[in-house]
C-alpha positions in Angstrom: 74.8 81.9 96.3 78.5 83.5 96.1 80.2 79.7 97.0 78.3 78.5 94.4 79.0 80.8 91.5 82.2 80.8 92.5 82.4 77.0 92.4 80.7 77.1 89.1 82.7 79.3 87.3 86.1 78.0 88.8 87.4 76.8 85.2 87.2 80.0 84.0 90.2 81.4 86.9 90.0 83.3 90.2 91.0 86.3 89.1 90.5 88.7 85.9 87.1 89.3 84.4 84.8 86.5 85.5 86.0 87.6 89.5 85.6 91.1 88.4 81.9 90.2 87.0 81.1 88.2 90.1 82.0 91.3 92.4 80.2 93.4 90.2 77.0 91.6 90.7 77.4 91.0 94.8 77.7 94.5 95.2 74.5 95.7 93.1 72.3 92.5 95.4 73.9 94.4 98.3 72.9 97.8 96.9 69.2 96.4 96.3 68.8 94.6 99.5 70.2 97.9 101.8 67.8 99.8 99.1 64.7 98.0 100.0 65.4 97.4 103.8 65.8 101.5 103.7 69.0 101.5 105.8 72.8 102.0 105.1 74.5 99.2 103.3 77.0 98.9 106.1 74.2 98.2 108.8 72.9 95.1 106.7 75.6 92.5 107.6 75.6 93.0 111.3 75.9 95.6 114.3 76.9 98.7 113.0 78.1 100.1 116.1 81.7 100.7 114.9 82.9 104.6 114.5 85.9 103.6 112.7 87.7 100.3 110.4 91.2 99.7 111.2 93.7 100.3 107.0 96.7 99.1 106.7 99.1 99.9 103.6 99.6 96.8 101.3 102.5 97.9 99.1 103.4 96.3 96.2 106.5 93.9 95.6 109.3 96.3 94.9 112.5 94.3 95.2 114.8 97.2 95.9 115.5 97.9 99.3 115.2 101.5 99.2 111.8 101.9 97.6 110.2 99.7 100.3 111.9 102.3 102.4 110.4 105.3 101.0 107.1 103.5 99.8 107.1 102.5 103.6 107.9 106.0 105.1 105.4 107.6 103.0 102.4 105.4 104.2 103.2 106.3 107.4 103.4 110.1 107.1 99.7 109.3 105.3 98.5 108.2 108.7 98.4 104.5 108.1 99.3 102.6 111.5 100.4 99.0 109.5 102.5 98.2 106.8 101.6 95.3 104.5 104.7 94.1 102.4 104.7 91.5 99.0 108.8 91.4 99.6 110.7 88.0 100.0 114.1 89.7 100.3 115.0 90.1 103.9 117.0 93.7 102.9 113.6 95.1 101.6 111.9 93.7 104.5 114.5 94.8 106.7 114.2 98.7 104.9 110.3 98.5 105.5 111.2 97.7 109.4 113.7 100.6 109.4 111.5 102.9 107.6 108.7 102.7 110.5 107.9 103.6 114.4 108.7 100.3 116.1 104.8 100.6 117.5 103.5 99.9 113.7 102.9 96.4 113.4 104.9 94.9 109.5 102.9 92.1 108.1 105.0 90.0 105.5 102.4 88.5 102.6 104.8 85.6 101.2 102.3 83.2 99.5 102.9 84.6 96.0 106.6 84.1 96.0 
């Protein structure tokens, strides 16, 4: 059913308040569903044998190399083992790297540039 709301109110954008509806209402049919089946939402959509979910940080686009720095340095003192960076400048993305442990894996999310 998603697909096909989705599909139907395309024209309207993928983003803003039509999205922002159409999450609103998947999460109440989840709600109901986990509700009626009398069992934690997160059991419903498969084996629920996982202890812990992997986070990463996705920072924002900051432009200026020493913000993704600091922005980068403090998600890792928070305990997050990835960086996600929005930077298209190879300084900021080069701060980011030189911010971090080596052992933490930098993903680069270019598409919006």
């Amino acid at each position: 059913m998603g697909q096909r709301l989705s599909r139907r109110f395309h024209n309207y954008g993928r983003n803003g308040p039509v999205t922002f509806g159409l999450a609103a209402v998947d999460i109440v049919l989840w709600d109901i569903a986990a509700q009626r089946a009398g069992q934690p939402l997160h059991a419903l959509p498969g084996d629920a044998g996982r202890s812990e979910v992997p986070a990463y940080a996705s920072l924002l686009r900051y432009g200026v190399a020493k913000d993704v720095a600091s922005n980068t340095a403090t998600a890792v003192s928070r305990g997050l083992r990835a960086i996600k960076l929005h930077e298209v400048d190879l300084p900021c993305i080069r701060a980011a790297r030189e911010a971090m442990p080596v052992d933490i894996p930098l993903i680069l999310d270019v598409n919006c540039a």
